[in-house]
Structure formats: C-alpha cells, structure tokens
SEKOL-401220 format. One record per residue (C-alpha): residue in three letters; x, y, z. Coordinates in steps of 0.2 Angstrom, whole numbers, plus 5000, padded with zeros to 4 digits. Layout:
BEGIN
AlaXYZ/...
This chain:
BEGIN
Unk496050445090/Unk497450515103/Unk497350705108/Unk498950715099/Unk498450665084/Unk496750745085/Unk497750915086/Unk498850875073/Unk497450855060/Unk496550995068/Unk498251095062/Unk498251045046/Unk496351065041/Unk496851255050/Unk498451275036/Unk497251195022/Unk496251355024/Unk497551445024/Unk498551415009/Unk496851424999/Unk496651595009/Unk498151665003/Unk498051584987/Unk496551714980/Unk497651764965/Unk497051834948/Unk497751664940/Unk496551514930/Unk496151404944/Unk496951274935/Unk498651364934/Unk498451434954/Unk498451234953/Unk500051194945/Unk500851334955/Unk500651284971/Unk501051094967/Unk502651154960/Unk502951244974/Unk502551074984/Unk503650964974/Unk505151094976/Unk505151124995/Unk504850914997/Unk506250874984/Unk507650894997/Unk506850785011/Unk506350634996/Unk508250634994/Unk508850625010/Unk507550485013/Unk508050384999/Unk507050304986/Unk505350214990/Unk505350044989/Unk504549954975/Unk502949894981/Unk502550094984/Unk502650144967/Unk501150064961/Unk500150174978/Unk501150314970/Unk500650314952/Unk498950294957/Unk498950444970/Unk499550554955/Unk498250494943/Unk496950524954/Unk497550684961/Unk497450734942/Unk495750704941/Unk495450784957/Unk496450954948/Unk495250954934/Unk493950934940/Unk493851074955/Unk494651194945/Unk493351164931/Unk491851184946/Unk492751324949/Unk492451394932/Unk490751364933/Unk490251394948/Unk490651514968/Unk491851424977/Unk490751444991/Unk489551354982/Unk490951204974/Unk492151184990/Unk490751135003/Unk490051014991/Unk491950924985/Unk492450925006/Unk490750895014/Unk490550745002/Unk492250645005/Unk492250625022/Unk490450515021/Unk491150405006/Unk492850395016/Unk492250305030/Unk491050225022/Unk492250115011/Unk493550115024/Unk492450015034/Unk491549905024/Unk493349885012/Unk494649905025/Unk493949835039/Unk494249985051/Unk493349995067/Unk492350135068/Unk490850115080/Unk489150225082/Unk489550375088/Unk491350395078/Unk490050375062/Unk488750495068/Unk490050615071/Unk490650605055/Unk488950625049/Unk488650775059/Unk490450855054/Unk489850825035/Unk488150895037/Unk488951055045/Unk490151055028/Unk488751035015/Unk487751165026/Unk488851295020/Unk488251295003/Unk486451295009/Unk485751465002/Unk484251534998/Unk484751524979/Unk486151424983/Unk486251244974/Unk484551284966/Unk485751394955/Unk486951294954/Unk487551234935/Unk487251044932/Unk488951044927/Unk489751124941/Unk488650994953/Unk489250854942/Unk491250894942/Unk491050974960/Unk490350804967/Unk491650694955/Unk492750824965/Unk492350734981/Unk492450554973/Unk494350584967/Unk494750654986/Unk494050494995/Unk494950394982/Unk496550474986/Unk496350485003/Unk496150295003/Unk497850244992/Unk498750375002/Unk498350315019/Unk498650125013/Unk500050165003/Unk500850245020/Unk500450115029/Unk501349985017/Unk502850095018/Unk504150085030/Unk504150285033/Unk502550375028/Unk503850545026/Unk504750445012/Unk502850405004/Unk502450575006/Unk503850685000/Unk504250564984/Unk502150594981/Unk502350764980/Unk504050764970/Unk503150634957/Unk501350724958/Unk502150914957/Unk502950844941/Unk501650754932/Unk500650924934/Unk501851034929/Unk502150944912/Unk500250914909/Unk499951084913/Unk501251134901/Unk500651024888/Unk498951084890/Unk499151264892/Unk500751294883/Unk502151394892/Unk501451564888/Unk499751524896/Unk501051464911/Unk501951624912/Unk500851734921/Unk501051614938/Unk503051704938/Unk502151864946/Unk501551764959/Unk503051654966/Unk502851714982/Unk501251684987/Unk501251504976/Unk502651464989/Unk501851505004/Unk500151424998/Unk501251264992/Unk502151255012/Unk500551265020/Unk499751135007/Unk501151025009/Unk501051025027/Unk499451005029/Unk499150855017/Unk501150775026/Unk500150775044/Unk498750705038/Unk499450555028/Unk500450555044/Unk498950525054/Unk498050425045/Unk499350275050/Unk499050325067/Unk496950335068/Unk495550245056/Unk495750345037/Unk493950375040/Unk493950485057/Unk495650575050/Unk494750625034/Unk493150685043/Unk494350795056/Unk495450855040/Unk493750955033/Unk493651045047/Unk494651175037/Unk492851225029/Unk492451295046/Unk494151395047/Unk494051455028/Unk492351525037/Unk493251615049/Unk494551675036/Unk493251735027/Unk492351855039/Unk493851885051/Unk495151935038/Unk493851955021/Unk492552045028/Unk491151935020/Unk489651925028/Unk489251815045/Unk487751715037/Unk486651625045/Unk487151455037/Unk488951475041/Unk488451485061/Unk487451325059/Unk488851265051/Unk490151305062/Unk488851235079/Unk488651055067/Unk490751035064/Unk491151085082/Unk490050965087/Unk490450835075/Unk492050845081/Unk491850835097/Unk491050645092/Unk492650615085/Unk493750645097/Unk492950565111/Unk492550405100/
C-alpha cells in the first residue's frame, strides 16, 4: 500500500470517528441513521450530476451496495438497542476486516502475503479487544451478539461490491456519489414507510449536526472506496477500522470516559497492526 494511500485511509478511519462522535444525539439510532445518509445523499447529489450517469454494467454493484447497506442499518441500530455501543461497534468493525481479507484472497485473488495477513490479524485483535471487559460480552444480549456480528457480515459484504464495483467503473467518484444519492434515497423512503413521517420529525432539531456527521461519513467512506482501487480491499478495509482506536481517543480526550486498561492494549495491538500493513 503507497504512503499516500496509507494516509488517506488513515484520514478517513480518523473522520469515521468523527461523524459518529458528533452524531451522539437524543434520536432512535435508526433515525440518527436515516439523518446522516440524507445528509450524505444531498451534499453528493451535485457532484453525481456533474459526473453524469453510471454506466450500466454499474447498476447491478449499485443495487446490491444499497441492499446490503440496508441490512447493514438494521441491524447495528437494532444492536444498538439492545446493547452499549462500546460493547456492539468493536464487535461489527473488529470482525469485518478478518472476513474481508479472507474472501478477498481466496475469491478475488489478491495478493496478500504473511505479514499483510498477520497484521490484519493483529489490527483486528486490538478492535475486538475493546469490548473485552470484566462483564463485557458475558453480558452481552444473544441478540445483540447475533445482529452485532451479522453487523460485520453486511460490512464485509459491501466492502467487497464497493471496491469491485469501483474497480469496474470508469471513475470510482461517479460509483460513489451516485451510491450515496441512490442509498440516501432508498433509506429515506424506507425509513419513512417504516417509521411514519411523525416518527421522522424529531431528526428537523438536529440538521446541523446530521450534516456535519453526513460530510465526514461521506468523506470517509469516498476515500476509502477510492482506495480500495488503489491497494488490495483487504489491507484498505483492515486500515479503515483504525477509526476504533480514534473513537478511543474521542472518548477520553474530548468525553472524559475513562482510560481503561483494554483500550491501551487496544490502541498498542492497532498501532502495531498497522504498522504490518504498511510496511507489507
């Protein structure tokens, strides 16, 4: 992976945090959801039109990004529910990045070779380490483990149509901002049809920070679908989770949460799992 695409990812796992930071409303999680992918879908809109449509053979990666980004709403914001987030996130992002690589290897055929795997091993470790508490996933509802883990599934899944579906494009910025148009607009009128617009309504008081949540999502998720038609979709996913380690520096830095013991060995395992990466 080149330095400059290292960084770039680096960026974008630093702005996921971020938008999920400043996105700790008093909302369902399912409607902070629909929010922020409006949001997403609006400030892309512009650039998808000034791209020009995608070309055909991109709609069938298109559709299937959105369904699976569907499941991948429902089924964090029900974890959520059930379940800390501390608790939910680590598992859904420490998961993906294993199965990532996994079935880009053994289905795409990417070149990854011992050390590019054991630092994704590492980096994944350090994730799923966060969640590793004295009462921790003992705790944990079955059901939240279940839809927090199915969570993960749906991120490999789209991680993998997004970075093939780039690849087949002829601009990965035209896959991506007609992705977010589409997606922000599937979710919107499911959400609408699920929840009703009164049940919608309460996401109006917050349109400011649903904007500035959706620019740093949209950014974040651009470069890394970017990326991952510059490096293996494997290395680029495993880098992209390194937003758990700067959630954990959000946390205690401008939250005031604790510094726990699990979140230093977490942040010592992703430093150094990233440090595998890049010098694969």
């Amino acid at each position: 992976m080149d330095l400059s695409v290292f960084l770039a990812v680096i960026a974008a796992a630093a702005m996921h945090a971020g938008w999920n930071a400043i996105l700790k409303i008093r909302l369902d999680p399912f409607i902070a959801v629909v929010l922020v992918n409006a949001a997403c879908g609006l400030i892309a809109l512009p650039v998808a039109l000034w791209l020009g449509p995608p070309e055909p053979h991109l709609w069938p990666w298109i559709i299937a990004s959105i369904l699976i980004h569907l499941v991948y709403y429902l089924t964090l914001s029900g974890a959520y529910r059930l379940a800390d987030m501390g608790l939910v996130y680590p598992l859904a992002r420490g998961s993906a990045p294993l199965l990532t690589t996994l079935l880009s290897v053994t289905l795409v055929g990417e070149a990854i070779d011992a050390q590019g795997f054991l630092g994704v091993v590492v980096l994944a470790l350090g994730i799923l380490a966060i969640a590793w508490r004295r009462k921790g996933l003992a705790a944990l509802d079955g059901r939240a483990l279940r839809l927090a883990l199915a969570c993960g599934v749906s991120i490999t899944a789209y991680t993998l149509v997004d970075g093939l579906g780039a690849r087949s494009a002829s601009s990965p910025h035209m896959y991506t901002s007609w992705l977010f148009v589409m997606d922000s607009l599937v979710i919107t009128i499911f959400g609408l049809a699920w929840k009703g617009p009164r049940a919608l309504k309460p996401a109006l008081s917050f349109i400011g920070p649903g904007f500035a949540g959706g620019a740093m999502s949209l950014a974040a998720y651009w470069i890394s679908i970017w990326a991952m038609t510059r490096a293996p979709i494997g290395l680029v996913a495993a880098v992209r989770e390194s937003s758990v380690l700067f959630a954990a520096v959000i946390a205690v830095v401008v939250l005031h949460e604790p510094l726990r013991r699990e979140r230093l060995v977490s942040a010592a395992l992703i430093v150094a799992g990233l440090v595998l990466i890049k010098l694969h």
